[in-house]
C-alpha positions in Angstrom: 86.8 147.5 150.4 83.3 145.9 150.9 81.7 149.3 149.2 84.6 148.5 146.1 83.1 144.7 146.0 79.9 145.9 145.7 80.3 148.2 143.1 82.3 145.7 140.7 79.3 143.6 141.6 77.1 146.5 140.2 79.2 146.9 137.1 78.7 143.2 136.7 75.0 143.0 136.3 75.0 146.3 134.4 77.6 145.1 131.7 75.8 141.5 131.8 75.3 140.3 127.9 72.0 138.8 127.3 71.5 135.1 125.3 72.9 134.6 123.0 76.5 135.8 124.6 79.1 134.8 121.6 76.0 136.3 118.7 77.4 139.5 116.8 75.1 142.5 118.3 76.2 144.6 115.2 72.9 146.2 114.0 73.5 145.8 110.1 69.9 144.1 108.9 66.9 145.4 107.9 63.7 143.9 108.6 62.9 142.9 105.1 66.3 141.2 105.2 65.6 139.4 108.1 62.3 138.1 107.1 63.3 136.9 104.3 66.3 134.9 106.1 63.8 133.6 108.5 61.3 132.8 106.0 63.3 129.4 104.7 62.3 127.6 108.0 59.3 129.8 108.9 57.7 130.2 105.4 54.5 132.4 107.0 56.5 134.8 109.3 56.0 138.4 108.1 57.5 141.6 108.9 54.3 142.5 111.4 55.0 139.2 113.2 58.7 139.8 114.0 57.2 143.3 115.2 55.0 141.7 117.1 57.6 139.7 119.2 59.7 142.8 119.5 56.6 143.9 121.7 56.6 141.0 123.7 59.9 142.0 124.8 62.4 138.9 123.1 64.4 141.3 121.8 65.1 144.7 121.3 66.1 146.1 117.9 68.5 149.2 117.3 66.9 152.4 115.8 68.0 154.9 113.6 67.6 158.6 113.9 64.9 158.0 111.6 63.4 155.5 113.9 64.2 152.3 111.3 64.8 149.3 112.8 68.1 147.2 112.4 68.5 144.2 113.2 71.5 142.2 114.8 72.9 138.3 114.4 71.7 138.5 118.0 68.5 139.8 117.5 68.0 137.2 115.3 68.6 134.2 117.1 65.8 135.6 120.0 63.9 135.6 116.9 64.6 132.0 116.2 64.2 131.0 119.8 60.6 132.4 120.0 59.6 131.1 116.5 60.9 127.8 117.2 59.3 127.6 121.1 55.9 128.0 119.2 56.0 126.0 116.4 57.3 122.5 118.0 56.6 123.1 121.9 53.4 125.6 121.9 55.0 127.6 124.4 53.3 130.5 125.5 54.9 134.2 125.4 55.3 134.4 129.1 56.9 130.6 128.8 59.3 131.8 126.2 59.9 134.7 128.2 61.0 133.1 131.5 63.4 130.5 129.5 65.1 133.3 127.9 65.5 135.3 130.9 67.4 131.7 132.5 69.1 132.0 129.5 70.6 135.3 129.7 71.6 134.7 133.3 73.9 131.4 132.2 71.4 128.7 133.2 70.2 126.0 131.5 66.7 125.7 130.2 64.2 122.7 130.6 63.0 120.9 127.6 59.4 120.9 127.0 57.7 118.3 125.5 58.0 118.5 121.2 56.4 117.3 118.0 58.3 114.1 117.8 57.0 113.0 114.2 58.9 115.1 111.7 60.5 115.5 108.6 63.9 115.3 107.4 64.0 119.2 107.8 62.9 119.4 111.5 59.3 120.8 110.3 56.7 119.2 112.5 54.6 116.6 109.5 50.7 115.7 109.3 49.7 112.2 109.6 48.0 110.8 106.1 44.6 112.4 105.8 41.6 109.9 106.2 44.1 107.8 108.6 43.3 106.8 112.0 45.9 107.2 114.5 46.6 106.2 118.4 46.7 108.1 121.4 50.5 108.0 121.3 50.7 109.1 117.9 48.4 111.8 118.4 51.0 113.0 121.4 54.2 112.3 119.0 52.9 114.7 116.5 51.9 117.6 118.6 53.7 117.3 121.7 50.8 117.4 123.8 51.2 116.6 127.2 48.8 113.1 127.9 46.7 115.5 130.3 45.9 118.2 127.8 44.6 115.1 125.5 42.4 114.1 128.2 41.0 117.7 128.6 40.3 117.9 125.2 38.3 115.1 125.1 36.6 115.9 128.3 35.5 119.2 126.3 34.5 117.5 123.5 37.3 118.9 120.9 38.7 115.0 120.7 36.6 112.4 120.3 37.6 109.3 120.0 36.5 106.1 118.8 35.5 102.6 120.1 38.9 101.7 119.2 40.1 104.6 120.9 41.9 106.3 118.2 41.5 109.5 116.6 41.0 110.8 112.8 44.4 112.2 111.3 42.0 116.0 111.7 42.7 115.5 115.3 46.5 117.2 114.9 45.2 119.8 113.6 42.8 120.2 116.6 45.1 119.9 119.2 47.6 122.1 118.0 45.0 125.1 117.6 43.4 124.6 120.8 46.9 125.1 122.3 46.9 128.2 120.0 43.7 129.5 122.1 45.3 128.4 125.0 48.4 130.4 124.4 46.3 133.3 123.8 44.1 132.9 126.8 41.1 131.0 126.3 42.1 127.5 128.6 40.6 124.1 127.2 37.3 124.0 129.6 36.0 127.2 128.1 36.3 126.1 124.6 33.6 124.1 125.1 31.2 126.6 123.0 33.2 125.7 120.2 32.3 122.0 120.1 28.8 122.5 120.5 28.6 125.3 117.8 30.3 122.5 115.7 27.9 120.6 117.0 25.1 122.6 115.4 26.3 122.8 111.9 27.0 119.5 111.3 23.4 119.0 112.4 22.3 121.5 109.9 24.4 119.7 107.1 23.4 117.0 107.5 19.5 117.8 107.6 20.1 119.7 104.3 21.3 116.5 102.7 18.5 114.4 104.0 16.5 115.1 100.7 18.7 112.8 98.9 17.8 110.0 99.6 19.9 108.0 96.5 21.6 104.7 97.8 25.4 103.4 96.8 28.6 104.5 97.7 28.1 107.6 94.9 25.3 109.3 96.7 26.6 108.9 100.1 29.8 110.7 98.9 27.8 113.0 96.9 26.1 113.9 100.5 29.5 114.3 102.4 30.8 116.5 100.0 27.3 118.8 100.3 27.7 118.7 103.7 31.4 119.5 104.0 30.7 122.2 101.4 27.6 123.6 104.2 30.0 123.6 107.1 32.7 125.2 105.2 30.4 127.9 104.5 28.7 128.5 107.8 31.8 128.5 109.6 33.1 131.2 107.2 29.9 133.0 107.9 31.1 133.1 111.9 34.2 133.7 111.1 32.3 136.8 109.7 30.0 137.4 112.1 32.1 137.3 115.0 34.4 139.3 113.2 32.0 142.3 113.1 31.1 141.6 116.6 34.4 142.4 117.3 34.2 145.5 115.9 31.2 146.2 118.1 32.2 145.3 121.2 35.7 145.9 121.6 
C-alpha cells in the first residue's frame, strides 16, 4: 500500500500544471502574433526579446517539426508576468524566476515594492521635466527601495540638493542603475560612471568658457553647447566601449 501512495504521489508532481493552471496550453500563435499582442502594453518588446526570456527559462514554447515556435495563452501570460516584473518592480531574472516557480507550486507570491505614480493605463509616468521633486516622490515613481536611494547617492549617481530634492532626470537614473543592477553590475561599482560624467561636464563646460556674453540669452546659449558636448562625448563611449567589447570579449 505505502509503495501505491508513493507512486500516486509520483504521478502527482509529474502531471503537476505549471502557473498559470486555468490558461489554454493550446500552441496556436506565432511569434509575430504574439508580439504584436504584447506590443499594446509593451510598445518596445520584439520578437528577439520574447526569445530571450524563453532562454531564461519563463516558459517554454511548442515546436514544430520544422523547429517554429508556437505559442500558447499560457505561454503568454509567463510572458506578461516577466515583462510586467521588470517594468514596474525591476525584478531581476533570478527574482522572476523564484516567484514563478511559488507560483506553479500553488503559493502565493510577495509583492515587491512598484512604481506608484502612474497613468490611467498602469504605464509607470515621468515627473515634468525641469521639476524638482522629493525623496518620496523620487521612490513613488520608481519603486526604489529608500536604501537603494541612499546607495545611489553614496555613489554619486543621486545628488541631491540643499533642499534635498532631486531634478525630475533623477527617475530616469534610478531606474537604469537598477537596470545595471539586474544585469550584474551592484550600485558601489558604478561609481566609474559618475566620475566619467564627472569629466565631461568638466570639458563642457571649459569649452563654453570662451563666451563670455552676459544675460539670460548667453547663459542658455552656453547650456545648450554644453548639453550638445556631453551628448556627443557620451555617444563617442558609447562607441568606444563598444569596440572594446569586441576586443576583449
Amino acid at each position: 500500500m505505502a509503495a501505491v501512495a508513493k507512486s500516486a504521489k509520483d504521478n502527482s508532481a509529474e502531471n503537476h500544471v505549471p502557473w498559470p493552471q486555468n490558461a489554454d496550453r493550446t500552441p496556436r500563435f506565432s511569434i509575430g502574433q504574439v508580439t504584436a499582442r504584447l506590443q499594446n502594453e509593451f510598445p518596445s518588446l520584439t520578437q528577439s526579446k520574447i526569445r530571450y526570456i524563453e532562454d531564461t527559462g519563463v516558459f517554454e514554447a511548442t515546436r514544430s517539426a520544422g523547429g517554429i515556435r508556437k505559442f500558447s495563452e499560457a505561454n503568454i501570460e509567463r510572458i506578461r508576468y516577466y515583462l510586467v516584473a521588470q517594468r514596474d518592480s525591476y525584478l531581476p531574472v533570478d527574482a522572476i524566476l523564484a516567484n514563478l516557480e511559488k507560483l506553479d507550486q500553488g503559493e502565493s507570491v510577495e509583492v515587491t515594492p512598484v512604481a506608484r505614480i502612474v497613468s490611467n493605463e498602469g504605464m509607470a509616468i515621468e515627473p515634468l521635466e525641469g521639476s524638482e521633486i522629493t525623496r518620496r516622490d523620487l521612490e513613488d515613481f520608481t519603486g526604489a527601495h529608500p536604501e537603494e536611494i541612499d546607495e545611489l547617492i553614496s555613489v554619486g549617481v543621486l545628488q541631491p540638493n540643499v533642499k534635498n530634492r532631486f531634478p525630475a532626470s533623477a527617475v530616469k537614473a534610478v531606474r537604469l542603475s537598477r537596470m545595471l543592477s539586474e544585469a550584474g553590475i551592484t550600485y558601489r561599482r558604478m561609481r566609474p560612471l559618475t566620475t566619467f560624467a564627472s569629466r565631461i561636464s568638466q570639458l563642457a563646460a571649459e569649452a563654453t568658457q570662451v563666451d563670455r556674453a552676459k544675460g539670460s540669452v548667453a547663459h542658455q546659449r552656453r547650456l545648450t553647447k554644453a548639453n550638445d558636448i556631453a551628448k556627443v562625448a557620451a555617444e563617442l563611449a558609447h562607441v568606444l566601449t563598444r569596440q572594446d567589447i569586441d576586443r576583449n570579449l
